[in-house]
Predicted model as a PDB file, atoms N, CA, C, CB and O in Angstrom, pLDDT in the B-factor column:
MODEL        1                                                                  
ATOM      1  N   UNK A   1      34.308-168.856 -30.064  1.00 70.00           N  
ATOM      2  CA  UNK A   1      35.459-169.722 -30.173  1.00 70.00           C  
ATOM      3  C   UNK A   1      35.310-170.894 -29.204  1.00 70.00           C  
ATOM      4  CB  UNK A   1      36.757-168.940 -29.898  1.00 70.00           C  
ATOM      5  O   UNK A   1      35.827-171.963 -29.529  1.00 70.00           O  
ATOM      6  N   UNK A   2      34.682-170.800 -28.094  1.00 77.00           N  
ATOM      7  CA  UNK A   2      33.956-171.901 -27.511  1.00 77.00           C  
ATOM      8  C   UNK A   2      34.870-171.745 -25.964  1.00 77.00           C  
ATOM      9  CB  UNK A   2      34.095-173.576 -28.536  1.00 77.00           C  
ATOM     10  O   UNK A   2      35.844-171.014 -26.143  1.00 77.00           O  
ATOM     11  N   UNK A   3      34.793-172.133 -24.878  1.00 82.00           N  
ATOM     12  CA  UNK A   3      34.972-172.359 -23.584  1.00 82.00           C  
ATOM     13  C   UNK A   3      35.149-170.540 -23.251  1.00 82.00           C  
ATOM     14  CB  UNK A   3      36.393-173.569 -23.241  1.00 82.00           C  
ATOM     15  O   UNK A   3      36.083-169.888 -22.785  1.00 82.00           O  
ATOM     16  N   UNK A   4      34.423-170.339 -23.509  1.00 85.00           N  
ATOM     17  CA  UNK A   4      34.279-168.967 -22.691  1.00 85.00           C  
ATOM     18  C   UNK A   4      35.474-167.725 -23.569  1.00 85.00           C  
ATOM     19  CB  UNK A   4      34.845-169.355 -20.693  1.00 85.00           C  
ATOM     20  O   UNK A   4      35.760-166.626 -23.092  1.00 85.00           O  
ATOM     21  N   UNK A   5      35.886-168.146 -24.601  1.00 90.00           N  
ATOM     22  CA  UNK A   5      36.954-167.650 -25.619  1.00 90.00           C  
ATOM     23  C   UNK A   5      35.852-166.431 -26.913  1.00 90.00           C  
ATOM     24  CB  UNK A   5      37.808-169.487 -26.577  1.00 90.00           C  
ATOM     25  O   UNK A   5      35.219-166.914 -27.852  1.00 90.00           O  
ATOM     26  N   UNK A   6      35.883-165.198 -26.666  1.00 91.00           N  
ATOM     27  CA  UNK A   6      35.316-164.640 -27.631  1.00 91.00           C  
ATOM     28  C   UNK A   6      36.352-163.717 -28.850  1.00 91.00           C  
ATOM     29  CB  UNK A   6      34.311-163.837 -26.877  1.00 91.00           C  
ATOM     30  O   UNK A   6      37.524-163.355 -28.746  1.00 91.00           O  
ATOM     31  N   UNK A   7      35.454-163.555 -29.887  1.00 90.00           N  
ATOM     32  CA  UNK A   7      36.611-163.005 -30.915  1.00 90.00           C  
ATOM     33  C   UNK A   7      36.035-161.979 -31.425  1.00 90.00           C  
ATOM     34  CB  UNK A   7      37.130-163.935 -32.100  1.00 90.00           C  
ATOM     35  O   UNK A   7      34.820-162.060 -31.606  1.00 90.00           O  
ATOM     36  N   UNK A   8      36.773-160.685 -31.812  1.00 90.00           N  
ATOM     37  CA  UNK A   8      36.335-159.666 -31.779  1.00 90.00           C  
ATOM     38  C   UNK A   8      36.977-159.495 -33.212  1.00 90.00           C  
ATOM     39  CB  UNK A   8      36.594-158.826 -30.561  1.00 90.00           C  
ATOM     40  O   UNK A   8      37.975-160.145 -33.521  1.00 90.00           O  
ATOM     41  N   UNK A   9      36.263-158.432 -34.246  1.00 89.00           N  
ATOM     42  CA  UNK A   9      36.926-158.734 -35.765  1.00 89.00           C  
ATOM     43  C   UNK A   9      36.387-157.198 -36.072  1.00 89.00           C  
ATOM     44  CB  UNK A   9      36.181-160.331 -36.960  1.00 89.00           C  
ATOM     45  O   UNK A   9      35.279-156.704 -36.280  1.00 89.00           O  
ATOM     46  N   UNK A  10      37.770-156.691 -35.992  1.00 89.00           N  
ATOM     47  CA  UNK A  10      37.808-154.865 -36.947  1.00 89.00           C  
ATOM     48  C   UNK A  10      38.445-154.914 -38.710  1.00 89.00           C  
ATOM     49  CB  UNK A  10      39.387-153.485 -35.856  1.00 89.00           C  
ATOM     50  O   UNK A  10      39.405-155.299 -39.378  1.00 89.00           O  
ATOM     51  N   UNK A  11      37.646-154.496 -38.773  1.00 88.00           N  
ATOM     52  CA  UNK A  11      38.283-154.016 -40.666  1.00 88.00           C  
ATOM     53  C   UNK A  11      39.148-152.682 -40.394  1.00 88.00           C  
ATOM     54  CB  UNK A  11      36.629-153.410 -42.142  1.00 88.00           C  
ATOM     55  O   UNK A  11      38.581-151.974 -39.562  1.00 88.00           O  
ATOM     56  N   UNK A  12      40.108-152.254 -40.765  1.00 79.00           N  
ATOM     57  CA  UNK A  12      40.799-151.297 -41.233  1.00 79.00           C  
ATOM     58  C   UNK A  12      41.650-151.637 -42.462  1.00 79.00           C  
ATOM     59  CB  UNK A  12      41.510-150.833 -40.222  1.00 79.00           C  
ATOM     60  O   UNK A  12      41.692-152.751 -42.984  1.00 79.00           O  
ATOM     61  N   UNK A  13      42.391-150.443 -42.906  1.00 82.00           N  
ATOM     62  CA  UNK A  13      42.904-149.921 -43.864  1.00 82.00           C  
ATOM     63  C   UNK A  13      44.054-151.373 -44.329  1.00 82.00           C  
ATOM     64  CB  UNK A  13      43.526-148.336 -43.373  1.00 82.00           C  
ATOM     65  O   UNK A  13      44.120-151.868 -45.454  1.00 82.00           O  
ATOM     66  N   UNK A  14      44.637-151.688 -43.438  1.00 77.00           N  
ATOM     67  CA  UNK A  14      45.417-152.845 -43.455  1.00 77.00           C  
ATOM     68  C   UNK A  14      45.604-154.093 -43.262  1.00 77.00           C  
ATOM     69  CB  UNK A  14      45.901-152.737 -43.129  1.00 77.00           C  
ATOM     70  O   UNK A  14      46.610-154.763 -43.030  1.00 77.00           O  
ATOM     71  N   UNK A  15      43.627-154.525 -43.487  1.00 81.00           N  
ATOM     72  CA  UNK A  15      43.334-156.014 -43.164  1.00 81.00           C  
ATOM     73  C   UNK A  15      42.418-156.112 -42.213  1.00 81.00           C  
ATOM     74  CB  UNK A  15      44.469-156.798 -42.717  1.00 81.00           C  
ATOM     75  O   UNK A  15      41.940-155.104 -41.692  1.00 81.00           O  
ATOM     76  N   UNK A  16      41.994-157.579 -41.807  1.00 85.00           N  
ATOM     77  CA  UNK A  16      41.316-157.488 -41.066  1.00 85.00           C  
ATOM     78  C   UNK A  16      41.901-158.346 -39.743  1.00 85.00           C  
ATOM     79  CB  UNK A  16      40.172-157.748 -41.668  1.00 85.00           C  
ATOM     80  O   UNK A  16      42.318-159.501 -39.660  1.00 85.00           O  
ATOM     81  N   UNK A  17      41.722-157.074 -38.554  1.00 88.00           N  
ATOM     82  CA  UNK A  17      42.241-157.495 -37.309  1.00 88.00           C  
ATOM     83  C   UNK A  17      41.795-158.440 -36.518  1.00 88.00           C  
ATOM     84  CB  UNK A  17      42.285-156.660 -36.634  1.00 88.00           C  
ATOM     85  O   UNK A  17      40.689-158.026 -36.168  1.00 88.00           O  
ATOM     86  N   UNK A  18      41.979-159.465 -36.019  1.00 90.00           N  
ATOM     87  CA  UNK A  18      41.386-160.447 -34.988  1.00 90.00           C  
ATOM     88  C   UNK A  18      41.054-159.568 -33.211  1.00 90.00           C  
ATOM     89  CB  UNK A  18      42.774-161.896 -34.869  1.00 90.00           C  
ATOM     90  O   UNK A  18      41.538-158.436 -33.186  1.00 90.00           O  
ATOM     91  N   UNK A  19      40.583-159.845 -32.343  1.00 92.00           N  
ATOM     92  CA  UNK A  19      41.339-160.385 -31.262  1.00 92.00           C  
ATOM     93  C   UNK A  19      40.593-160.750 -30.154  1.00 92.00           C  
ATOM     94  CB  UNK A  19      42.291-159.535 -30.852  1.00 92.00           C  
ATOM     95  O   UNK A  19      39.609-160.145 -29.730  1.00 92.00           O  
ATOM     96  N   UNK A  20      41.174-161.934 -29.615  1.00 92.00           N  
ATOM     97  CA  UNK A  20      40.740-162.847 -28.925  1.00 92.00           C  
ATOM     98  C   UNK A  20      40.230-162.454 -27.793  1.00 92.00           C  
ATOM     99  CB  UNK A  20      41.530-163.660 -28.773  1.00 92.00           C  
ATOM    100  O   UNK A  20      40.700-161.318 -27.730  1.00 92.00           O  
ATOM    101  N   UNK A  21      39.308-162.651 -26.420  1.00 91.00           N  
ATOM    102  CA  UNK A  21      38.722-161.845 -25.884  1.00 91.00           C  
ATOM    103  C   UNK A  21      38.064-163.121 -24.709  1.00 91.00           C  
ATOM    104  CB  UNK A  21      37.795-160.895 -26.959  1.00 91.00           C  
ATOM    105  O   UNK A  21      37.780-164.281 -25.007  1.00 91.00           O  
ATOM    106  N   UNK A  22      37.953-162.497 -23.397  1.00 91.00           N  
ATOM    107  CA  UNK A  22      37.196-163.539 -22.229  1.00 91.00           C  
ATOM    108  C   UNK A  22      36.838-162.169 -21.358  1.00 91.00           C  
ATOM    109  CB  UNK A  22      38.421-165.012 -21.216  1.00 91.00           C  
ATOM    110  O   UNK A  22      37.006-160.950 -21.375  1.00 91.00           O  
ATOM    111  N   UNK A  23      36.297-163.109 -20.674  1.00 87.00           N  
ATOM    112  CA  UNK A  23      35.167-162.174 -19.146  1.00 87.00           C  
ATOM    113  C   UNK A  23      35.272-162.970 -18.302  1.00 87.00           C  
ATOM    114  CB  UNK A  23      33.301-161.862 -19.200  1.00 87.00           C  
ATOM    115  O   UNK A  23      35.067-164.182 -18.235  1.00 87.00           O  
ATOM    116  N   UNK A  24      35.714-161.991 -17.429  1.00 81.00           N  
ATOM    117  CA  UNK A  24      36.035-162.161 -16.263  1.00 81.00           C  
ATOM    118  C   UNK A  24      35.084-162.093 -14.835  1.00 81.00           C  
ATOM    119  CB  UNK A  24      36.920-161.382 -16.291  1.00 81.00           C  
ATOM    120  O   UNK A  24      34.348-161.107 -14.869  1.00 81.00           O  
ATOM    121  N   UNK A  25      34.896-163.095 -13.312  1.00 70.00           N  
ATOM    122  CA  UNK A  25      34.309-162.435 -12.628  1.00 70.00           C  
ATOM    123  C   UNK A  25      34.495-160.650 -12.449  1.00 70.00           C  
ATOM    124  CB  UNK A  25      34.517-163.160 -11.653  1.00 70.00           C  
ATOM    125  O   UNK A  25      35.518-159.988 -12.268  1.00 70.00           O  
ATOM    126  N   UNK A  26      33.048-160.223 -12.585  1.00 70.00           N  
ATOM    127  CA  UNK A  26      33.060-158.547 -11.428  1.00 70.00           C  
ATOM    128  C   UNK A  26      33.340-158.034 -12.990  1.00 70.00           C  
ATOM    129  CB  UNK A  26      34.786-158.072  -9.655  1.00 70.00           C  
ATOM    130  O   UNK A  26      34.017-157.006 -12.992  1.00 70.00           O  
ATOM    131  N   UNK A  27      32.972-158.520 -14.342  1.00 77.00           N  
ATOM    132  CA  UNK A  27      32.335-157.905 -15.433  1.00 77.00           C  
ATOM    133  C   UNK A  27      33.318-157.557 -16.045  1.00 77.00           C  
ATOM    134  CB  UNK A  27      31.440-156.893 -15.242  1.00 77.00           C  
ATOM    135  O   UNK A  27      32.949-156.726 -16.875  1.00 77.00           O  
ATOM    136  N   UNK A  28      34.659-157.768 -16.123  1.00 86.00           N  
ATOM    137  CA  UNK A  28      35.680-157.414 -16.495  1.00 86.00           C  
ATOM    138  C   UNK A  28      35.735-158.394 -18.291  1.00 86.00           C  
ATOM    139  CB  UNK A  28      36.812-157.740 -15.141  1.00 86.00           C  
ATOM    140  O   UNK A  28      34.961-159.278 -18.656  1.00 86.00           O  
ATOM    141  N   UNK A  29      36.783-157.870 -18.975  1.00 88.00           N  
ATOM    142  CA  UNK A  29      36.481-157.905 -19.995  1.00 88.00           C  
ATOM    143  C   UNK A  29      38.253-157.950 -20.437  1.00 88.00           C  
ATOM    144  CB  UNK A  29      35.369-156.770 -20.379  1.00 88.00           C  
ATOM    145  O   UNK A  29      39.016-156.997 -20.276  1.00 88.00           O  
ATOM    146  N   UNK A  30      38.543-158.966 -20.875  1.00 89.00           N  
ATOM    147  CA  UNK A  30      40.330-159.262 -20.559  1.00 89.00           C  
ATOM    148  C   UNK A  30      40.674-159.498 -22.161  1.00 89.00           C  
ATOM    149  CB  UNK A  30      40.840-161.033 -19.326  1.00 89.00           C  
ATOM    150  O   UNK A  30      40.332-160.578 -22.643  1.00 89.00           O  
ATOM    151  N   UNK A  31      41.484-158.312 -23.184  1.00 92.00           N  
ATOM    152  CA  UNK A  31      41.553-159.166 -23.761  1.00 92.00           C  
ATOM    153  C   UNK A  31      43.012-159.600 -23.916  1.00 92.00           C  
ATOM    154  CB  UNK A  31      40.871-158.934 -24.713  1.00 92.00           C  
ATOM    155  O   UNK A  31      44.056-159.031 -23.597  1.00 92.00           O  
ATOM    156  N   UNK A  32      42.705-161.094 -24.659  1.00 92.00           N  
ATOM    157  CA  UNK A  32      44.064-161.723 -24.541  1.00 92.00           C  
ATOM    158  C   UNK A  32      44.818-162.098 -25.898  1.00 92.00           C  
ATOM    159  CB  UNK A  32      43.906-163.004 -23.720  1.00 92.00           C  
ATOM    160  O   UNK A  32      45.739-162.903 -25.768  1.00 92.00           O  
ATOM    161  N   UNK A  33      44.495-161.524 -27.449  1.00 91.00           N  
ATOM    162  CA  UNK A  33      45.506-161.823 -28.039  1.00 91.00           C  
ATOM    163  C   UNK A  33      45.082-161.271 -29.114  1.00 91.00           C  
ATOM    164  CB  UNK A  33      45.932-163.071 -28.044  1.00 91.00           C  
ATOM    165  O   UNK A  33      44.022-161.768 -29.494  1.00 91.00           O  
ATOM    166  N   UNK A  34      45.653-160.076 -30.046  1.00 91.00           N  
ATOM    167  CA  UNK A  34      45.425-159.759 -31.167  1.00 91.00           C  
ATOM    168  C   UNK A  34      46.395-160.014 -32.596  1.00 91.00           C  
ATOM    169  CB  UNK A  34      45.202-158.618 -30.886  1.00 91.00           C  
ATOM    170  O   UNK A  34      47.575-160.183 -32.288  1.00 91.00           O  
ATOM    171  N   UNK A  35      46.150-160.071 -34.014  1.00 89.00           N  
ATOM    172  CA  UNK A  35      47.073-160.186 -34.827  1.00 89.00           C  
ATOM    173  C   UNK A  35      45.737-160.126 -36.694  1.00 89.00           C  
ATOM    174  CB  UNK A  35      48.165-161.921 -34.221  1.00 89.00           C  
ATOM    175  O   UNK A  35      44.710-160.397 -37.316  1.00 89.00           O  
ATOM    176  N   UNK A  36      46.775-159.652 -36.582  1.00 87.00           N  
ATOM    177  CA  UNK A  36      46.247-159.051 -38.421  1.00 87.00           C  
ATOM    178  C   UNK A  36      45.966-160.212 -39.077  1.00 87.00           C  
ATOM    179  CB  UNK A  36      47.573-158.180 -39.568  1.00 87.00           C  
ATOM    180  O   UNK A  36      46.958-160.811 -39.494  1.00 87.00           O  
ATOM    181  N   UNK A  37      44.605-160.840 -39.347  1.00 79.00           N  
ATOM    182  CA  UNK A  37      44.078-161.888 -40.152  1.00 79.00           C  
ATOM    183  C   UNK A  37      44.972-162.012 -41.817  1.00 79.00           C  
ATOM    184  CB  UNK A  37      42.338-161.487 -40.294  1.00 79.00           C  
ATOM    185  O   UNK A  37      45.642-161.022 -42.106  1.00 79.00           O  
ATOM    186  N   UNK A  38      44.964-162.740 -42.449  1.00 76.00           N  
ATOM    187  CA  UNK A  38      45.825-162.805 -43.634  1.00 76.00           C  
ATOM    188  C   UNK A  38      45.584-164.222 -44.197  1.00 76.00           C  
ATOM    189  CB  UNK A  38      47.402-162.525 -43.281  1.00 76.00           C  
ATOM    190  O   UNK A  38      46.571-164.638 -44.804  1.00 76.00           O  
ATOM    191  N   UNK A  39      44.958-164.734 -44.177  1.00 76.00           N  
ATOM    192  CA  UNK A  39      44.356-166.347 -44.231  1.00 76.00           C  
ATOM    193  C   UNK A  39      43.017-166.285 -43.914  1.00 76.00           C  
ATOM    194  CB  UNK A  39      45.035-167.449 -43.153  1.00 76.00           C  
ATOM    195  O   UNK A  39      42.468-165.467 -43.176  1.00 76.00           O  
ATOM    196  N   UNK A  40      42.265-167.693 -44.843  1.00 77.00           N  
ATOM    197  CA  UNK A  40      41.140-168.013 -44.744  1.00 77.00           C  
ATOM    198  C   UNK A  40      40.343-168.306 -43.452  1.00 77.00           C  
ATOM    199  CB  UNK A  40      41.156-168.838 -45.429  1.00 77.00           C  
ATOM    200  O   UNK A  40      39.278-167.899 -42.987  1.00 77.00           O  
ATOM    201  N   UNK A  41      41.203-169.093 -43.101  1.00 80.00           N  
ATOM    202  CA  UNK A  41      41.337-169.842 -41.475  1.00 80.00           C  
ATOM    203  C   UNK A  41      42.201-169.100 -40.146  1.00 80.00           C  
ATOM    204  CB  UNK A  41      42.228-171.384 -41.706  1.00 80.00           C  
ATOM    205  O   UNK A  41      43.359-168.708 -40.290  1.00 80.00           O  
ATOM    206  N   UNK A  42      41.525-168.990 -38.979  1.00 79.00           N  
ATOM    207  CA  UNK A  42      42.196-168.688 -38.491  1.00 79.00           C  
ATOM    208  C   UNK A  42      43.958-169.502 -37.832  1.00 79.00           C  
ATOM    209  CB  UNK A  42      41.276-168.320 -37.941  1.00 79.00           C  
ATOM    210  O   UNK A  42      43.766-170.522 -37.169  1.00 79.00           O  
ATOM    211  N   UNK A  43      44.754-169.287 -37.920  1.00 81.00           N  
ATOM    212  CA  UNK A  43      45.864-170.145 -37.984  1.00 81.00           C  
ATOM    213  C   UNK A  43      46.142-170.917 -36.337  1.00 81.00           C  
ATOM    214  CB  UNK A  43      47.196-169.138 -38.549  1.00 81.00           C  
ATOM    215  O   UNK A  43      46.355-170.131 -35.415  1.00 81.00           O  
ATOM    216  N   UNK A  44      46.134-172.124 -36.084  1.00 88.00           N  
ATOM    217  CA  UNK A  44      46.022-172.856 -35.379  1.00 88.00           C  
ATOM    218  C   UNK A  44      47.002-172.184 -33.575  1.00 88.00           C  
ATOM    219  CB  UNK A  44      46.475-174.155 -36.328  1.00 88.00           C  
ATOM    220  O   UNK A  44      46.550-172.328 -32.439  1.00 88.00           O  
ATOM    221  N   UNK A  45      47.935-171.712 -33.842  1.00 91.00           N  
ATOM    222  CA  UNK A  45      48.832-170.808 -32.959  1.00 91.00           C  
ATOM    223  C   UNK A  45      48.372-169.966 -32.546  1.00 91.00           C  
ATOM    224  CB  UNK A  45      49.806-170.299 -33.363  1.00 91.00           C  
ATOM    225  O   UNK A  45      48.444-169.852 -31.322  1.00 91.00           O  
ATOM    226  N   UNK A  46      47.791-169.119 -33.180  1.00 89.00           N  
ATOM    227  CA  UNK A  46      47.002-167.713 -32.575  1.00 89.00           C  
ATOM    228  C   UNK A  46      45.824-167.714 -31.398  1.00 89.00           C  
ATOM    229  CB  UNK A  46      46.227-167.041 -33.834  1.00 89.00           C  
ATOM    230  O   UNK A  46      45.630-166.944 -30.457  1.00 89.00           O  
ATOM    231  N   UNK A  47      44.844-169.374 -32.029  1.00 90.00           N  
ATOM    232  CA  UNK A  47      44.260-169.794 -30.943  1.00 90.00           C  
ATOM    233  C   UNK A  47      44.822-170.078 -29.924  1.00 90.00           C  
ATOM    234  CB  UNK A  47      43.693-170.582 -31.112  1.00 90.00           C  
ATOM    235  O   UNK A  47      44.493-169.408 -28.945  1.00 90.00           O  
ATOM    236  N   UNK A  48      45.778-171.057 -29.744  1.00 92.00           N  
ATOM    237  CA  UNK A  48      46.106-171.504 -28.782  1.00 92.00           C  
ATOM    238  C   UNK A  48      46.655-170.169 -27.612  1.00 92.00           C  
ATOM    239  CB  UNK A  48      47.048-172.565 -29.267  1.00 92.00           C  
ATOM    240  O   UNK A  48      46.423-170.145 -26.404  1.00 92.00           O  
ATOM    241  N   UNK A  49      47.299-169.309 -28.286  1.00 92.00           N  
ATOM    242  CA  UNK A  49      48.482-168.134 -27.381  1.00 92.00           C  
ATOM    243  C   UNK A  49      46.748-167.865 -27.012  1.00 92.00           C  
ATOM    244  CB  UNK A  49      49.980-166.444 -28.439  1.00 92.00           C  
ATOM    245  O   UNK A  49      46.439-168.554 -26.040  1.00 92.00           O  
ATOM    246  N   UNK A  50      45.879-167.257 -27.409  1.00 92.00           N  
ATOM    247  CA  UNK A  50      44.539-166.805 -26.564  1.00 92.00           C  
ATOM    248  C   UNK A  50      44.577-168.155 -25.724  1.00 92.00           C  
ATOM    249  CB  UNK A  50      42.871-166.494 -27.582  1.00 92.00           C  
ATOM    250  O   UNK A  50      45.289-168.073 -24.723  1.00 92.00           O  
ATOM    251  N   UNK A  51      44.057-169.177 -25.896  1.00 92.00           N  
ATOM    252  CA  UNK A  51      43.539-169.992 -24.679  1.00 92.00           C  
ATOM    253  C   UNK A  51      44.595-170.291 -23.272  1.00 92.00           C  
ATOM    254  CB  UNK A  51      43.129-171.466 -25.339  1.00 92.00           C  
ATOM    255  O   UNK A  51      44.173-170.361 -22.118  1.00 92.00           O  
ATOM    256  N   UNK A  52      46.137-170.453 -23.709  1.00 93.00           N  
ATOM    257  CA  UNK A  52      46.671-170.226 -22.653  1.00 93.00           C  
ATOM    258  C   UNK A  52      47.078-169.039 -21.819  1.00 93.00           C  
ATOM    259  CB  UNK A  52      47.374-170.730 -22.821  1.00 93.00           C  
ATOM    260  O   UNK A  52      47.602-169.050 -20.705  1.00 93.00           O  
ATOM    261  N   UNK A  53      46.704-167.916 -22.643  1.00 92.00           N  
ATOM    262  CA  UNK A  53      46.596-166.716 -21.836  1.00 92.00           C  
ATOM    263  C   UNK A  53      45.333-166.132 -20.762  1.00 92.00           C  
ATOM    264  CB  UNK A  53      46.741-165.823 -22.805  1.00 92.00           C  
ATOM    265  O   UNK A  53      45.297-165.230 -19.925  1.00 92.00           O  
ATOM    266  N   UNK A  54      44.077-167.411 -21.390  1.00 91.00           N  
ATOM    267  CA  UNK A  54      42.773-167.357 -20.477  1.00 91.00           C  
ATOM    268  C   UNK A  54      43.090-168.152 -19.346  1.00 91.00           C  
ATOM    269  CB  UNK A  54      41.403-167.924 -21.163  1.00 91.00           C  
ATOM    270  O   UNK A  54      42.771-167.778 -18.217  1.00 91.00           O  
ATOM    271  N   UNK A  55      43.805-169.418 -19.592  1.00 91.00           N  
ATOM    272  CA  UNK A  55      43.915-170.036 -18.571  1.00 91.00           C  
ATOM    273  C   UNK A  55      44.407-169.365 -17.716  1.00 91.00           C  
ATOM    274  CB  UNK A  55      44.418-170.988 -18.673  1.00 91.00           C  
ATOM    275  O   UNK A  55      43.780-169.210 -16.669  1.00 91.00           O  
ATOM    276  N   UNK A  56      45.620-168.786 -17.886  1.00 90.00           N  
ATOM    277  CA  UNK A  56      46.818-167.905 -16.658  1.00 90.00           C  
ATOM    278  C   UNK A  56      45.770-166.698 -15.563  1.00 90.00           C  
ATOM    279  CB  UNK A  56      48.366-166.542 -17.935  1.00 90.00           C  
ATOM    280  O   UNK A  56      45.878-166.613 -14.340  1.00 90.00           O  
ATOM    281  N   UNK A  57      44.492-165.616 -16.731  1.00 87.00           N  
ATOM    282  CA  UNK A  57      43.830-164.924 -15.967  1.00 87.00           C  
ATOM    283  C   UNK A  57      42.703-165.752 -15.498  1.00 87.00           C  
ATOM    284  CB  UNK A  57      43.505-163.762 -16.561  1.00 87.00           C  
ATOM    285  O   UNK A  57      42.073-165.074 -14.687  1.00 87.00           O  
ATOM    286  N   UNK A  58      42.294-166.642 -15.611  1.00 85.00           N  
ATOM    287  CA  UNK A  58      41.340-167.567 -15.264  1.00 85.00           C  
ATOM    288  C   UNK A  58      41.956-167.715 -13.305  1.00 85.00           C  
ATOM    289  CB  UNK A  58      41.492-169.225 -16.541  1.00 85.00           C  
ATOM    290  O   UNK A  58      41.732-167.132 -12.244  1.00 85.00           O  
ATOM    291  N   UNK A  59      42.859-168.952 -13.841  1.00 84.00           N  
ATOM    292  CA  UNK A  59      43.888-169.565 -12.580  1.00 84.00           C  
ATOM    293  C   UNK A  59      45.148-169.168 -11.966  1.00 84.00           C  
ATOM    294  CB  UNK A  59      44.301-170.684 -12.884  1.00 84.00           C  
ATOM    295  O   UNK A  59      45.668-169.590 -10.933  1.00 84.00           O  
ATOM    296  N   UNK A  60      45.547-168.276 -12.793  1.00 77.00           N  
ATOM    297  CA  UNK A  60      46.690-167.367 -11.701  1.00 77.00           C  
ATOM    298  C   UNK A  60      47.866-167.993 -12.600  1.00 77.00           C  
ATOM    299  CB  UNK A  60      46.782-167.860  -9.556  1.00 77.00           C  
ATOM    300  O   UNK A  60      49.042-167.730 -12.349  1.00 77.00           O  
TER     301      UNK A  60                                                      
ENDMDL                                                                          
END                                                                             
């Protein structure tokens, strides 16, 4: 997803799940936003709630 933003993608029974994902110093592995895919595209909002939730564990 680009600036250090990774996306993680499960199939189950009820679609296919997103969720948004960063690393942290000391190997940590934070993730920051999941929601049930339902569209071609991922929908422009969903990104964003991940990137300002990296920023917050990023910078406090």
């Amino acid at each position: 997803m680009g600036g250090g933003l990774f996306e993680l993608r499960l199939k189950a029974a009820e679609g296919i799940a997103r969720v948004f994902y960063c690393t942290v110093v000391g190997r940590r592995i934070v993730f920051l936003h999941q929601f049930v895919k339902k569209t071609e595209k991922t929908a422009h909002k969903e990104l964003e709630i991940a990137r300002q939730r990296m920023k917050e564990v990023m910078y406090g």
